[in-house]
One Martini backbone bead per residue (centre of mass of N, CA, C, O) as a GRO file, in nm:
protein
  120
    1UNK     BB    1  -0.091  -0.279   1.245
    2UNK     BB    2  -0.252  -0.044   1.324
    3UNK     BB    3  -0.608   0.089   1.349
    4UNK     BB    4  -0.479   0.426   1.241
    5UNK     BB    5  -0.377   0.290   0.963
    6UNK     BB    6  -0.673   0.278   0.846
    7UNK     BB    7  -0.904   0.273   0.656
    8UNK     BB    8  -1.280   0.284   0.751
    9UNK     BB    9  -1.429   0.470   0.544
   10UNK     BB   10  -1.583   0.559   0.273
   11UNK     BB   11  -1.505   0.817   0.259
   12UNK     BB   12  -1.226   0.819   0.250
   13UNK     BB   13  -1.204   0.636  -0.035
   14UNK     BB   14  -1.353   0.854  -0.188
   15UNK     BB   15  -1.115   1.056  -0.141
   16UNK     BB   16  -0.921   0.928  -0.302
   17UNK     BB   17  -1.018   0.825  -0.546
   18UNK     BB   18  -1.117   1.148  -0.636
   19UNK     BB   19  -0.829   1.280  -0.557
   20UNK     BB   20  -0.616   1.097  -0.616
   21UNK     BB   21  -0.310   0.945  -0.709
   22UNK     BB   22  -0.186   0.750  -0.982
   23UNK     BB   23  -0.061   0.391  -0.988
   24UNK     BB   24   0.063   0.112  -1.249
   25UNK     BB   25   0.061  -0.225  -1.308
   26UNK     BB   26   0.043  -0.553  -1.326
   27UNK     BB   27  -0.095  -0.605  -1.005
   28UNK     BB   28  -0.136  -0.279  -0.913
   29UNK     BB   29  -0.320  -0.026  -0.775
   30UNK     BB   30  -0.266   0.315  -0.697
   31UNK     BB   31  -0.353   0.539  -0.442
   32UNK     BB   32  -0.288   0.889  -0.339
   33UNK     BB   33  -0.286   1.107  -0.051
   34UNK     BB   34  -0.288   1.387   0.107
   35UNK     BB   35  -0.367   1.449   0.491
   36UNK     BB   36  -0.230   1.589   0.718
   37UNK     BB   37  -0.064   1.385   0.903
   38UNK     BB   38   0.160   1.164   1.102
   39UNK     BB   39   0.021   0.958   0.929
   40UNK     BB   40  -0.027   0.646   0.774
   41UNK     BB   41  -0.267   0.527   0.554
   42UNK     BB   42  -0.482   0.209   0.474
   43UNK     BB   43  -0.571   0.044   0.218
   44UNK     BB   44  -0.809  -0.243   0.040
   45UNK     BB   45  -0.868  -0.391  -0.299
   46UNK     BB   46  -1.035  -0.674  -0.331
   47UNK     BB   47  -1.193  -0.841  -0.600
   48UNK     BB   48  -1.356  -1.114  -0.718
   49UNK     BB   49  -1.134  -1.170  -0.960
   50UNK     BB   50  -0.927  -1.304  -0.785
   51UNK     BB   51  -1.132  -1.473  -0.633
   52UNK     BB   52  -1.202  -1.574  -0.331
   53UNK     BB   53  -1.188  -1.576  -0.003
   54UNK     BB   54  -0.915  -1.685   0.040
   55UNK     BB   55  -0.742  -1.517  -0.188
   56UNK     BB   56  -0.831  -1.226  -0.079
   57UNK     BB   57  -0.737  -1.259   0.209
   58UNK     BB   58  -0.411  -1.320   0.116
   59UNK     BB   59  -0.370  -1.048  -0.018
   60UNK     BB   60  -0.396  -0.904   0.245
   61UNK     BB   61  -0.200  -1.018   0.417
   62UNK     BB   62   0.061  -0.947   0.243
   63UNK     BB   63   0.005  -0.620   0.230
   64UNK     BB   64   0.031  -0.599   0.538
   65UNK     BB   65   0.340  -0.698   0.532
   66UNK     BB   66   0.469  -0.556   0.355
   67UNK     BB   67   0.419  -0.282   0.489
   68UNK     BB   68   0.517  -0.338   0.796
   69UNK     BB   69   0.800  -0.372   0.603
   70UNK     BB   70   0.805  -0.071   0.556
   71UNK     BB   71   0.908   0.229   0.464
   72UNK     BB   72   0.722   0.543   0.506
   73UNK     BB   73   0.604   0.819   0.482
   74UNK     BB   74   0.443   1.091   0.612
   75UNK     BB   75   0.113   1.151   0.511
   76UNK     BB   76  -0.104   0.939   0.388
   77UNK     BB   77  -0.295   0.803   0.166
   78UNK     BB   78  -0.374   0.473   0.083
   79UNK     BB   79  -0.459   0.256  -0.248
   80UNK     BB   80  -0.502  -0.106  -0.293
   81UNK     BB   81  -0.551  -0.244  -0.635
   82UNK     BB   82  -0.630  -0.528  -0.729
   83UNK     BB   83  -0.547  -0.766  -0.960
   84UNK     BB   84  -0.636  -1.043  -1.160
   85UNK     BB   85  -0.290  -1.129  -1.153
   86UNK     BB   86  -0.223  -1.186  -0.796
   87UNK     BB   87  -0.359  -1.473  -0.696
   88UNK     BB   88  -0.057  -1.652  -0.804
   89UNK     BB   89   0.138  -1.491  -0.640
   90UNK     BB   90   0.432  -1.408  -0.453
   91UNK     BB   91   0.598  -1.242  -0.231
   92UNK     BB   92   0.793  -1.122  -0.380
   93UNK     BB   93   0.610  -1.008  -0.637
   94UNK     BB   94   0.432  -0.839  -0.443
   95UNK     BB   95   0.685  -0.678  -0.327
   96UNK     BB   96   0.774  -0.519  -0.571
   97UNK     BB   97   0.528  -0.399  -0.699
   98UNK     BB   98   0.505  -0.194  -0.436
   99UNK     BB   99   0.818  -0.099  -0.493
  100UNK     BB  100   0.729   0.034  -0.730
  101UNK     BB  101   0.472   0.236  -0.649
  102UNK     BB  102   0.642   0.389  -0.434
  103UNK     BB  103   0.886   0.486  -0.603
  104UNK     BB  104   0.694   0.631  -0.832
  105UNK     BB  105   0.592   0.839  -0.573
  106UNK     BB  106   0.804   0.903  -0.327
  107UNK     BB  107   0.708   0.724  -0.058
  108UNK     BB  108   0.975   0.630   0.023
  109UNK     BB  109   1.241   0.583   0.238
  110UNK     BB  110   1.521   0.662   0.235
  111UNK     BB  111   1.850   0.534   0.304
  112UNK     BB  112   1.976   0.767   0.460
  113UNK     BB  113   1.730   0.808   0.645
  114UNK     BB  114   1.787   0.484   0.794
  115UNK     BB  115   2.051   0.600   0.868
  116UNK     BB  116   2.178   0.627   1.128
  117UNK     BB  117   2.365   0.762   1.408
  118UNK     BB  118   2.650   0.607   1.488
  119UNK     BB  119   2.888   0.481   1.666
  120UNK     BB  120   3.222   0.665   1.689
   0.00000   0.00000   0.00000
């Protein structure tokens, strides 16, 4: 992910907690916001119930990675926030929960829609 696609500034992460909307699981909550631009940006909170600071660096690294191998809308601010039962979850359970709370949002791109017009 490149650097304009994070939340970067207190003020962006202040304006979706306090306008957008959420959604939870067990393992993640999501806050997204529509932003009005070409492009979706991502922020992460991960705080210390999750556990230590190398625990919390590997939850952001899961969510980094995962959001990067995922097709979403564009025009969206989102932020995940971890609970403290993220800490000992394994990469595919994680990525299950993400996308469990993106379609139930409506920000996934759709099946047909990723399927381009190939060679006839």
């Amino acid at each position: 992910m490149r650097g304009e696609q994070y939340l970067k500034k207190p003020a962006q992460y202040a304006l979706v907690y306090n306008k957008g909307r959420s959604w939870k699981n067990n393992l993640l909550v999501m806050k997204a916001l529509s932003n009005g631009l070409v492009l979706s940006r991502y922020g992460f909170s991960v705080g210390r119930r999750v556990g230590e600071a190398v625990m919390r660096n590997r939850v952001k690294r899961l969510l980094r990675e995962i959001l990067r191998s995922t097709s979403l809308q564009t025009g969206w601010d989102i932020i995940f926030i971890a609970r403290s039962y993220t800490a000992g979850v394994s990469y595919a359970e994680l990525a299950a929960a993400v996308e469990d709370l993106l379609s139930r949002a409506g920000l996934l791109v759709e099946n047909y829609e990723k399927i381009g017009l190939g060679p006839n």
